[in-house]
C-alpha angles and dihedrals in degrees: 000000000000126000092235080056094043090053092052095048088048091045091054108037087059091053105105102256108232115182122251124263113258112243119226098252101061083078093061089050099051111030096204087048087090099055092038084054096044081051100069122089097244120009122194113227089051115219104259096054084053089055084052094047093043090049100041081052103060099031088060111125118233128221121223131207098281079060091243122140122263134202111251108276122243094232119139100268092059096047089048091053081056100047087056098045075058095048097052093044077055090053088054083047091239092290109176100197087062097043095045095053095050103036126063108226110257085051091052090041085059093050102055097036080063086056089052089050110046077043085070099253110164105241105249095025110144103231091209080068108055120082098235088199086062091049125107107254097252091036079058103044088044083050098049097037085062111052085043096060085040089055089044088055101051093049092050097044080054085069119093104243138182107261110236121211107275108252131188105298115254108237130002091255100097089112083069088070100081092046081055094052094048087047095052094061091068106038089068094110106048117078121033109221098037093048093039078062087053096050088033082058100041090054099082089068094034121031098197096060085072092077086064090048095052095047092046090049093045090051085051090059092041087056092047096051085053102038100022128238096277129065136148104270095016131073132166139198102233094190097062100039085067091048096051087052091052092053097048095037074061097048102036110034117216124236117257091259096071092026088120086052081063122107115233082246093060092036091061089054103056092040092055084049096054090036089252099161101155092051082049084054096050095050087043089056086040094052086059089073102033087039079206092133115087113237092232097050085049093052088043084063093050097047088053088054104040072057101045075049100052095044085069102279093131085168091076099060086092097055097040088060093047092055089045091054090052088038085047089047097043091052086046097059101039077060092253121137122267111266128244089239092061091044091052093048097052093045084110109036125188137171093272095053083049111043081052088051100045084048087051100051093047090051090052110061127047104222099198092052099023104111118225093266097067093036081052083053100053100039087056090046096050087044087050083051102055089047096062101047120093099197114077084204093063085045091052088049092065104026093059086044107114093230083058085048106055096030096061124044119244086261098045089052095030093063086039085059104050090045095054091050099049089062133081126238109269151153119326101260102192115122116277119171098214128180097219125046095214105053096102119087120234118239121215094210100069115106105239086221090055100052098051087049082067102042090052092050101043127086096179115110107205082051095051100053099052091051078052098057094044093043080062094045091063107044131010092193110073129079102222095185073077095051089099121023081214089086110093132170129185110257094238091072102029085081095065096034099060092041095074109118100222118072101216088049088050097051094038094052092039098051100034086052085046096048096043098048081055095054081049092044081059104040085251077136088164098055094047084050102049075048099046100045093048087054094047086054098049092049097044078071096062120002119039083186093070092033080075093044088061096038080064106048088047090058095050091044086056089048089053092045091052096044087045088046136033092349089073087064104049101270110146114230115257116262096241086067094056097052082049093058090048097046081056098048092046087047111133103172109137123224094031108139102223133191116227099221087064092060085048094047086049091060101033088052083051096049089046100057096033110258092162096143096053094051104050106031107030103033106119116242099234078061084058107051095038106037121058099193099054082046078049087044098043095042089047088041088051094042100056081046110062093032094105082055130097116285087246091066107051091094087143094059088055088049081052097049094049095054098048087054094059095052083053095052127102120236119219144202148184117244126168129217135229087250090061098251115131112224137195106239104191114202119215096211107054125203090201087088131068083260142342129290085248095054085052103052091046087061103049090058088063088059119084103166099116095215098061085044085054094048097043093044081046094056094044092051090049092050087048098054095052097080121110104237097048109132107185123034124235112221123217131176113253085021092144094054083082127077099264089232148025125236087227117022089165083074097051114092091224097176096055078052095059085044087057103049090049089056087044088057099050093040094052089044091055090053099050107005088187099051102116107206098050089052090051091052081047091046086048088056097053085041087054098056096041092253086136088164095060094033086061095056101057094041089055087048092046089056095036089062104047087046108046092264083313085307079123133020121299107248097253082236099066101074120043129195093278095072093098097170087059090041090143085066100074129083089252128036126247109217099160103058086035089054084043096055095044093056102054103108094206098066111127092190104105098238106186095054087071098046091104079062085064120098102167118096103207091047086058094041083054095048091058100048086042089050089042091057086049104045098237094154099176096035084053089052101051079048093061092040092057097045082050098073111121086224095063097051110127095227081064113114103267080237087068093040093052094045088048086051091048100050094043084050088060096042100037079048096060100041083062098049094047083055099047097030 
């Protein structure tokens, strides 16, 4: 065989088998082979494409000798293709939504004009003639299958629908659709809920057609309630059938005698049209329990009478504010927010508006079935409600009320109460979006202290700025930004803040931004926004330069929620976001004020969910030039991305290099003394880089993307590596991507360098504990200060993560040559620094104990002349004992002793990990 042959064979005996279709005729040929085929989970070819093929078959014209076309002839092989075409829509149990959805209609007409006509139904027969009760049970079922699926298509051809290209017909049988057309005018009077669809569809030209509709739809239900929704060649959507009663109770009222036959939906209508409002009340209150209502068809009601009200009906505010309260009850206890309308109408509660509400409430939850979470809804609701209210009649109203009783337990109302006693009556504090901030009287009577109290505690802005406008009303002389000292706001904007001429304006924008940058401060990201966004909206009417203030807070405050959110998890941030960053970071509006840390947190934000083209191709250069933490983000960017590229070409992580050792660098001067001598005062933060070491490190602890980590941790080990006394070496992945030295070492802080890669480390391992190569720079740094202990246990866990805690081999790059404790590791062996170890007389580690773990032979040999000078009798013995294993001869095969090495690696390695670990 060639191996051009060879390569052919190879190339198909690894291609997946997958056995071949079965042709149509095989079934003609084996007549089990249908039913064995029908039987699999999943046959190929389906069954309706076995029906198509059967049918295409046998309808096929033949051609005789004149060569003229002839219609197909009725032989036996053509009668047998249509009995099975019959046998597989059997098998589908004649479902016509099935059939329907896979069959184009002159192929599905063919196919049950064959079942009339195998049921014995004369060709021609008009079926509004025949007497289906004297009708044999199949002919029936043939008769009535039929003039369904001819109803159904009429009311489905009446949809608008989207034209498809027109494609090769299926089968030769298209002359049969006019026939079609012609049968489908006198079948109109023989099935209910397909005809009820007819009559349903011919109502929007004639009205009175509905109350046929309605009769044939109703019947449907009634036959469904006797003989049940499934059967064997009937199914029907359930769903849809109430849907079509509602719409014609609706459409076509019934009269008084079946009105409790009636469904809530149908009796709202009629109510609205005979002006019922208090019916429409009661079902409302009902529907709070039966949840049978939808909430838009609720709000939809609401909405037509809030109308019929404003076009001049006062007499509906009433009932406009009844509905609402059910409307209001109904959201709370689904767990949905209470709505502005509510809100508006009891702006002005009385004893009226609360004893219906009250009623309302206790109609609407069943004690003794409610779950906790609904009980937990209402009593919040009824709390919320006491908060708002100014006057303690109206409290007492609802806090002795039985539903208030049982709902909350004697502590819970107890405290409410007090607290409701203890304060004055004041302004109504529900929330009220109102236009104009001066539009709410003050009231004399309010306690100052009070007052303040509230407007420290709350964090609600609509609140605060009434208190606010109360709190002017009564005095002109105080400052109330001052009121908490609490309240801070960056310098850069205080400025403007506290520039702006009217006093009310000045107090509402200072403590609103205040009160919003602390939510932030404490993740309480909802509330910053609800403050933010009220205090956006109060500037945009005066100051476009604190409009943009407040465009960019919100934008940091979106980039803390996402990072706090679904960022933690990997989602990536929406793209709207991003423009938005980069819309920040290209601003060039003068007089802004701007804070710094939202420039970091942009491109920190960038760095994090890789941005790098952006950042190193489509920055602008002014960025560049004025702003140090895009030329950061650009140099770090670049550098990641050139990194799988040739030595030669990483000039950016030299740029890099350079200008974090500048920031590194100490800066000196010359200062001389009273007693005339001249002396060098280094300075740790040093003003020669694009920032100070301080402002680096704060912003690196914005950044998560492990690469750049990786990058950043690689270039501080590198620098600290550099000086001259170091002794041993820290190792980093990407560490020769950096220059090997630098021109003037005595102006580099190296100390405040080896500070910082110690806080690197612990802040990348907080951020991934399991990553290895951050845990061996960790375990060099304790090597490096003799904490062996320590050192140990980073080294065991670096290797326990990359091996599946030693369960498989430790990647050769893990441990380097300083891991002296694990000195066998290493591809030569380091006697020195092993005999060195072994002979220091103040170890606590129990060594012998772990002489079965030793594989090499020398080190052994060593341990037994070491315990005899000593005269460690026993210690000298376990040595002997452990170079005496037959496996660790050295006439063994290298293959044995590797295999013995191997195995005491794994074991001596988790027994060091159980101890460390």
């Amino acid at each position: 065989m060639s191996a051009e042959a060879a390569d052919r064979e190879a190339a198909t005996s690894s291609r997946p088998c997958t056995p071949p279709q079965t042709c149509w005729f095989e079934f003609l040929l084996e007549e089990s082979l249908l039913e064995k085929h029908l039987r699999k989970p999943c046959p190929d070819p389906a069954p309706v494409q076995l029906i198509v093929q059967f049918l295409e078959q046998a309808s096929k014209p033949s051609v005789n000798e004149q060569n003229q076309v002839q219609p197909p002839p009725d032989n036996k092989r053509n009668r047998i293709l249509k009995l099975l075409a019959l046998k597989v829509a059997a098998h589908l149990k004649w479902d016509l939504d099935i059939l329907e959805k896979s069959l184009s209609v002159p192929v599905l007409n063919m196919l049950l004009n064959e079942l009339l006509c195998i049921s014995k139904v004369p060709p021609g027969t008009k079926h509004v003639d025949m007497d289906l009760a004297t009708l044999p049970p199949t002919t029936a079922m043939a008769v009535l299958l039929y003039n369904r699926w001819a109803i159904r298509t009429i009311v489905q051809s009446s949809f608008p629908v989207k034209q498809a290209k027109p494609g090769p017909p299926q089968l030769s049988v298209m002359n049969q659709m006019q026939q079609e057309k012609e049968l489908t005018e006198n079948i109109l009077k023989v099935v209910c809920y397909d005809l009820g669809a007819v009559y349903f569809q011919q109502g929007s030209t004639n009205s009175a057609v509905y109350e046929n509709a309605r009769e044939k739809f109703f019947r449907t239900k009634e036959l469904i309630a006797e003989i049940g929704s499934l059967s064997l060649h009937c199914t029907i959507d359930e769903k849809r059938l109430a849907g079509y009663c509602q719409a014609c109770d609706v459409l076509v009222p019934s009269s008084d005698s079946t009105s409790q036959q009636l469904t809530p939906y149908s009796q709202v209508h009629i109510c609205l049209r005979s002006g019922n409002y208090q019916e429409v009340i009661q079902i409302f209150i009902e529907d709070n329990l039966t949840l049978s209502l939808p909430v838009q068809f609720r709000q939809s009601v609401l909405r037509e009478l809030f109308q019929k009200a404003q076009q001049g009906n006062e007499a509906l505010d009433e009932i406009c504010f009844k509905v609402c309260a059910c409307n209001t009850v109904r959201d709370i206890l689904e767990g949905r927010t209470i709505s502005v309308q509510f809100n508006q109408l009891f702006l002005r509660p009385n004893k009226e508006k609360i004893d219906f509400l009250l009623e309302v409430c206790s109609r609407s939850i069943n004690l003794e079935k409610a779950s906790e979470s609904l009980k937990g809804n209402m009593a919040a609701f009824l709390k919320n409600v006491c908060l708002g209210l100014e006057d303690l009649q109206y409290v007492f109203m609802i806090s002795s009320h039985e539903l208030f009783i049982t709902l909350l337990k004697d502590e819970e109302r107890k405290l409410l109460v007090d607290q409701m006693r203890k304060r004055s009556p004041r302004v109504n504090l529900c929330i009220k979006p109102v236009t104009s901030f001066y539009d709410i009287p003050a009231s004399a009577s309010v306690n100052i202290g009070q007052l303040e109290h509230q407007l420290i505690l709350s964090v609600d802005p609509w609140r605060i700025r009434q208190i606010l406008i109360e709190l002017h009303g009564m005095t002109s002389e105080r400052q109330f930004w001052t009121v908490s000292n609490k309240w801070e706001v960056p310098s850069v904007y205080s400025g403007v803040i506290l520039g702006i001429k009217d006093n009310l304006t000045r107090d509402l924008v200072y403590i609103l931004m205040a009160k919003g940058l602390h939510c932030s401060t404490v993740k309480d990201f909802s509330h910053a926004k609800q403050l933010f966004a009220a205090c956006l909206e109060l500037v945009t009417e005066f100051s476009p330069k604190l409009r943009q203030v407040m465009l960019n807070e919100m934008l940091l405050l979106d980039i803390h929620t996402h990072e706090a959110g679904t960022g933690q998890a990997g989602e990536r941030p929406p793209s709207d976001l991003i423009s938005r960053v980069r819309g920040y970071l290209e601003m060039r509006l003068p007089d802004i004020p701007l804070r710094q840390v939202i420039a970091e947190e942009c491109v920190a934000f960038m760095l994090n969910w890789r941005e790098n083209e952006y950042l190193t191709l489509q920055v602008p250069a002014f960025l560049l030039q004025n702003n140090p933490y895009v030329k950061l983000g650009q140099l770090l960017a670049a550098t990641c991305k050139e990194l799988p590229g040739p030595k030669e070409s990483r000039r950016t992580a030299k740029d890099l290099w350079e200008v974090v050792v500048q920031i590194c660098s100490v800066s000196s001067q010359h200062k001389r003394g009273n007693d005339g001598r001249v002396s060098l005062i280094k300075q740790r933060e040093s003003t020669l880089g694009i920032m100070y070491r301080s402002e680096l490190l704060s912003f690196i602890k914005k950044l998560r993307e492990p690469l750049i980590l990786t990058i950043i941790l690689s270039l501080f080990v590198k620098l600290h590596n550099v000086r001259e006394d170091i002794v041993n070496d820290i190792t980093a992945e990407h560490i020769s991507i950096w220059p090997s030295s630098i021109p003037n070492l005595q102006s580099v802080d190296f100390e405040a360098v080896a500070i910082t890669v110690k806080e690197l480390v612990r802040y990348t391992l907080s951020i991934n504990p399991n990553n290895h190569s951050w845990l061996i720079i960790q375990a060099d740094i304790y090597f490096a200060t003799n904490q062996y202990s320590a050192a140990l246990h980073y080294y065991l866990q670096a290797g326990a993560v990359c091996s599946d805690f030693f369960n498989k081999a430790v990647p050769p790059d893990v441990y380097t040559d300083q891991v002296a404790i694990l000195c066998q590791f290493l591809r030569e062996i380091d006697y020195k620094t092993a005999f060195k170890s072994l002979q220091e007389q103040n170890s606590h580690d129990a060594m012998d104990s772990y002489y079965d773990y030793i594989w090499d032979v020398t080190i052994l040999e060593y341990l037994t002349y070491l315990h005899h000078k000593r005269g460690e009798t026993d210690k000298r013995q376990i040595a002997i004992k452990a170079i005496g294993q037959t496996e660790l001869n050295a006439s063994n095969p290298e293959e044995v002793l590797q295999l013995a090495a191997q195995r005491r690696k794994k074991k001596f390695l988790q027994a060091m990990a159980k101890l460390y670990f």
